[in-house]
DRENVEX-496078 format. One record per residue (C-alpha): residue number from 1; residue in three letters; x, y, z. Coordinates in nm, 2 decimals. Each point is the difference from the previous one (the first is absolute). Example, Ala and Ser with C-alpha at 12.3 -4.5 7.8 and 13.67 -1.06 7.14 Angstrom:
(1; "ala"; (1.23; -0.45; 0.78));
(2; "ser"; (0.14; 0.34; -0.07));
//
This chain:
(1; "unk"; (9.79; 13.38; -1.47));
(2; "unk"; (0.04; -0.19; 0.32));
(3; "unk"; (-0.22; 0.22; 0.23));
(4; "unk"; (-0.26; 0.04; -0.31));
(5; "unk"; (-0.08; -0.36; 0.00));
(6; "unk"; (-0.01; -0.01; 0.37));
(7; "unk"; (-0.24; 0.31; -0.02));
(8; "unk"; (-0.25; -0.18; -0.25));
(9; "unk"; (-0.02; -0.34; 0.23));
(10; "unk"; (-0.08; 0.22; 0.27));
(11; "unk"; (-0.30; 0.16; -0.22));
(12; "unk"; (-0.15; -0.36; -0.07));
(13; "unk"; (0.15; 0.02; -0.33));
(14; "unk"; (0.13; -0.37; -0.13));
(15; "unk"; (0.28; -0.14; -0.17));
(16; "unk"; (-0.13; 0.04; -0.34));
(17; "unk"; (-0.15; 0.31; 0.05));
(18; "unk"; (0.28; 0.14; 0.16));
(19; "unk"; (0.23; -0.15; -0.32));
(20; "unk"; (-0.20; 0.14; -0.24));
(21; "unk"; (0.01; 0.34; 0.09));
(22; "unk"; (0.36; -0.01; 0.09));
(23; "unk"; (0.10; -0.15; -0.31));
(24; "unk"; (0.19; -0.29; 0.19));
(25; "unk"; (-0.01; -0.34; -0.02));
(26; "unk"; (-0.23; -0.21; 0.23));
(27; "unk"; (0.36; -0.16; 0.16));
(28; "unk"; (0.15; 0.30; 0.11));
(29; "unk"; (-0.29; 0.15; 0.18));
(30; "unk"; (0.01; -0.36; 0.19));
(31; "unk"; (0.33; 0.05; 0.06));
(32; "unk"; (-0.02; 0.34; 0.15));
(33; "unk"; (-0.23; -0.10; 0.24));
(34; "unk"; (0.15; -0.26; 0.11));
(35; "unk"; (0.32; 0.20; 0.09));
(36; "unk"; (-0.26; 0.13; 0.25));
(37; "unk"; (-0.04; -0.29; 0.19));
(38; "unk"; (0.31; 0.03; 0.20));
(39; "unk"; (-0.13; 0.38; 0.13));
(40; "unk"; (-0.34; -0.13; 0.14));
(41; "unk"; (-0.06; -0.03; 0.30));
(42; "unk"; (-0.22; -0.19; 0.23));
(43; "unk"; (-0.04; 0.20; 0.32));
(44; "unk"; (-0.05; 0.38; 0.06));
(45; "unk"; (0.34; 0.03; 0.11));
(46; "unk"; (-0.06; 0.41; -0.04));
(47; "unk"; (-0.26; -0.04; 0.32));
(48; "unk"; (0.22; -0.24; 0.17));
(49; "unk"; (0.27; 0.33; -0.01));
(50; "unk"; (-0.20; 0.18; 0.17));
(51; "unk"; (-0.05; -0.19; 0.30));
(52; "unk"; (0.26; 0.13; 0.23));
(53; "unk"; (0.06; -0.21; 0.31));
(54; "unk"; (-0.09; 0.25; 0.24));
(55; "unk"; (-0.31; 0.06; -0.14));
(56; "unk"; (-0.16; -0.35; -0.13));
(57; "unk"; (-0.21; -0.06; 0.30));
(58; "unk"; (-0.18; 0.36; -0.16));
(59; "unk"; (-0.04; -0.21; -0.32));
(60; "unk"; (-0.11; -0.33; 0.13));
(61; "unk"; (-0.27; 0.13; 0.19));
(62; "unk"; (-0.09; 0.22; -0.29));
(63; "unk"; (0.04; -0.25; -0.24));
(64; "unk"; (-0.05; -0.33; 0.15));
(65; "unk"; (-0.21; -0.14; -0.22));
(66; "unk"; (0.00; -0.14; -0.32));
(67; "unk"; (-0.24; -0.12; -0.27));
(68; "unk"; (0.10; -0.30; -0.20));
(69; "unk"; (-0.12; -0.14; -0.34));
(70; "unk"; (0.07; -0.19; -0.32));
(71; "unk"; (-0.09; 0.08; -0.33));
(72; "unk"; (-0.05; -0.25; -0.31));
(73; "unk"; (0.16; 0.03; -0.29));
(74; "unk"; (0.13; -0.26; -0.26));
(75; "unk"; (0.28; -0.07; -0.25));
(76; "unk"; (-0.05; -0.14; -0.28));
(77; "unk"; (-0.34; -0.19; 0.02));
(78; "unk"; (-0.23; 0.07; 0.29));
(79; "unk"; (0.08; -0.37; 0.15));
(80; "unk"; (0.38; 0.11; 0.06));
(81; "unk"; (-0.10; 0.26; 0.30));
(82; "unk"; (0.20; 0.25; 0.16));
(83; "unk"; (-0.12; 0.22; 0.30));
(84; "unk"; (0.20; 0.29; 0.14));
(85; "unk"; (-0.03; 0.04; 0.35));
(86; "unk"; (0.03; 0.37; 0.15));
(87; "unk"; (-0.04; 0.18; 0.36));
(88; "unk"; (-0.13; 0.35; 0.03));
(89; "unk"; (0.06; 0.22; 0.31));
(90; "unk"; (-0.40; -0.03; 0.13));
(91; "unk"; (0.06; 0.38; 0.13));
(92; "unk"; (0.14; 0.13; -0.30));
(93; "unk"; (-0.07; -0.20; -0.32));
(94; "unk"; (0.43; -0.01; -0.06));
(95; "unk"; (0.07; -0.35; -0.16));
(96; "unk"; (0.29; -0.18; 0.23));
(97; "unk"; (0.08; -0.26; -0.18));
(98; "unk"; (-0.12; -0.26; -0.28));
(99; "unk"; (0.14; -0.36; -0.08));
(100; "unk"; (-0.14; -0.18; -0.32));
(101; "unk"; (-0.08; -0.39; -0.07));
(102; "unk"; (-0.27; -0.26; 0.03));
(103; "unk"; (-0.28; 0.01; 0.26));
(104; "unk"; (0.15; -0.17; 0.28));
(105; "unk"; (0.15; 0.01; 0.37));
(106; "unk"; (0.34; -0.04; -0.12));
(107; "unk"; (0.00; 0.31; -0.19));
(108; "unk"; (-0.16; 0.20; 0.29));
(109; "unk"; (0.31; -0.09; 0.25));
(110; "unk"; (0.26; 0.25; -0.23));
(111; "unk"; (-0.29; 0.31; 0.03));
(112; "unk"; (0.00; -0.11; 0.34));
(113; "unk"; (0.36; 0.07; 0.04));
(114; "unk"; (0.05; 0.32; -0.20));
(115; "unk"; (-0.30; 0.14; 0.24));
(116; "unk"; (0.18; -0.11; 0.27));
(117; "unk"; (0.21; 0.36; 0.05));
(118; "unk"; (-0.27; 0.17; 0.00));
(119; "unk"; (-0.13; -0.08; 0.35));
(120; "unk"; (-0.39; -0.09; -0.07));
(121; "unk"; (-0.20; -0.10; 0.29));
(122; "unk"; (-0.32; -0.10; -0.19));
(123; "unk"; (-0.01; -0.15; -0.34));
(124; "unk"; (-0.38; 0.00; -0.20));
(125; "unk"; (-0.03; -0.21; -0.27));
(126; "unk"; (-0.27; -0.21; -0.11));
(127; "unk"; (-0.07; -0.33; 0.09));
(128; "unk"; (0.18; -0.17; -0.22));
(129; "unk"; (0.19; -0.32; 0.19));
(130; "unk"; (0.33; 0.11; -0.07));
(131; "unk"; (-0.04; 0.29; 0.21));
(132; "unk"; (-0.17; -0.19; 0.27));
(133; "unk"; (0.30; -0.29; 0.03));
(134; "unk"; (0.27; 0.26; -0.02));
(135; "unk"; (-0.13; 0.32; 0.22));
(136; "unk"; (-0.05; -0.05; 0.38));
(137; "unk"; (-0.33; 0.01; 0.10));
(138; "unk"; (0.10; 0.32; 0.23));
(139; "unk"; (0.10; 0.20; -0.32));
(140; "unk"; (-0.28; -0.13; -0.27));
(141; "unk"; (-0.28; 0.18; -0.03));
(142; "unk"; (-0.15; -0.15; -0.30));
(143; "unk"; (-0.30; 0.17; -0.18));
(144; "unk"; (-0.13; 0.20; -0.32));
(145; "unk"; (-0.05; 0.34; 0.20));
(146; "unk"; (0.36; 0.06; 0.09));
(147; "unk"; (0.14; -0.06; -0.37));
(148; "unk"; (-0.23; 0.22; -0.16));
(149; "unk"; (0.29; 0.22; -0.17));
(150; "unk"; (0.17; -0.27; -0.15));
(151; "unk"; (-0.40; -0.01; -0.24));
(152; "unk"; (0.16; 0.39; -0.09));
(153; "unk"; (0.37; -0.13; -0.09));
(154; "unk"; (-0.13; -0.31; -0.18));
(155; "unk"; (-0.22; 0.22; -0.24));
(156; "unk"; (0.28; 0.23; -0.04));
(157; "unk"; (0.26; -0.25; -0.08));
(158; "unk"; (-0.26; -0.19; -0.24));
(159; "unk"; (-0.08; 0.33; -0.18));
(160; "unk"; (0.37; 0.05; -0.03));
(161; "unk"; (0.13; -0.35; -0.06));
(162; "unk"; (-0.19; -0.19; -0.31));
(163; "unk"; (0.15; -0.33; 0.12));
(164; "unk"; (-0.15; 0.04; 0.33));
(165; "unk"; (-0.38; 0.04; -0.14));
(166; "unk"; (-0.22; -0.35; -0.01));
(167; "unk"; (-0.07; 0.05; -0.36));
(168; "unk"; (0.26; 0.11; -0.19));
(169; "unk"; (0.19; -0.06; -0.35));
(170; "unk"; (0.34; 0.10; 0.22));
(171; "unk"; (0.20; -0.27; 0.18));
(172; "unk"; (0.38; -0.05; 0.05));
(173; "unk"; (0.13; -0.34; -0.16));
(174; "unk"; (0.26; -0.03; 0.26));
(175; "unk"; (0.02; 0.00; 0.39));
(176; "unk"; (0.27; 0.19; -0.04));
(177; "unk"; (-0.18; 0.31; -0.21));
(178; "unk"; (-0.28; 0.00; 0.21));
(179; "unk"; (0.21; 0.06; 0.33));
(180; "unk"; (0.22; 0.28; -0.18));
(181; "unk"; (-0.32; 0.16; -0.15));
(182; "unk"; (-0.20; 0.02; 0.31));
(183; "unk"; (0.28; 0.15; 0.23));
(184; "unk"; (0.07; 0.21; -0.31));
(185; "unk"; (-0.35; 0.19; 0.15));
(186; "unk"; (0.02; -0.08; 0.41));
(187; "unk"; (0.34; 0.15; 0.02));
(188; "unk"; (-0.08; 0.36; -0.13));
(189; "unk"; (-0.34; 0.00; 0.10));
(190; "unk"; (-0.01; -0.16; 0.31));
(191; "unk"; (0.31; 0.04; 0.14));
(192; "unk"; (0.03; 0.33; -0.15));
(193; "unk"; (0.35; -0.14; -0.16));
(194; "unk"; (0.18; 0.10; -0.34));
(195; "unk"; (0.09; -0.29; -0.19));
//
């Protein structure tokens, strides 16, 4: 029952939908998922494995940069905001890590931090002022151009996600759903991760 209701989150189905057709009530699928919480995780930690210490000046040089964004999203009314922040490999696309919480510097510093064993050399984000306060001006390369395949994982993850899309009858009424619900979907399909 467990990995069924885990299944249909990760299909975009909700917790009524996914009640109904389980013939559950609304309270345990809330509780399964929130069992979840404690597996999630917040870095690619199956990437960071791979880097053997021999061998990471291959990978930073391969993979020194990284695009940074934010993405809006809400809980409960459209005033109480909620962004999550992510970093994709700019070579590859691979998410390495994502942090969620309100749109400012403070909530940048722990995204900072879990990129930090990764070794990046450049970082692209936008222009956003966070970004600019926190990076070195060495390291920031701010611009459009450079985060184009974040545009890609945004439409993906709002196609997948129905609390993530602008205009939507699907929000979480806690903090604490939200969070679960979104790495419910980063964790398997980002970080290629069974939950």
């Amino acid at each position: 029952m467990q990995h069924t209701i885990v299944d249909m989150r990760l299909n975009a189905s909700g917790v009524r939908d996914t009640a109904r057709v389980l013939r559950i009530s609304t309270d345990t699928v809330l509780s399964e998922l929130k069992k979840q919480e404690a597996a999630l995780e917040s870095v690619n930690t199956a990437l960071l494995r791979t880097l053997h210490p021999d061998e990471v000046t291959v990978a930073i040089e391969r993979a020194g940069e990284v695009e940074m964004d934010e993405m809006w999203s809400f809980v409960g009314r459209k005033k109480d905001q909620r962004w999550l922040w992510h970093a994709i490999d700019h070579a590859t696309g691979t998410v390495l890590a994502y942090v969620f919480g309100r749109r400012k510097a403070e909530v940048f510093l722990p995204l900072q931090a879990l990129l930090e064993p990764f070794g990046l050399t450049r970082f692209c984000p936008d222009h956003w002022g966070a970004y600019t306060r926190q990076l070195d001006a060495e390291v920031h390369s701010p611009g459009k151009r450079p985060t184009q395949k974040f545009e890609r994982k945004h439409l993906t993850l709002r196609t997948r996600i129905k609390r993530l899309t602008r205009k939507t009858l699907y929000f979480s009424k806690t903090t604490q759903m939200h969070y679960i619900v979104l790495g419910l979907f980063v964790n398997p399909y980002a970080f290629a991760r069974a939950v």
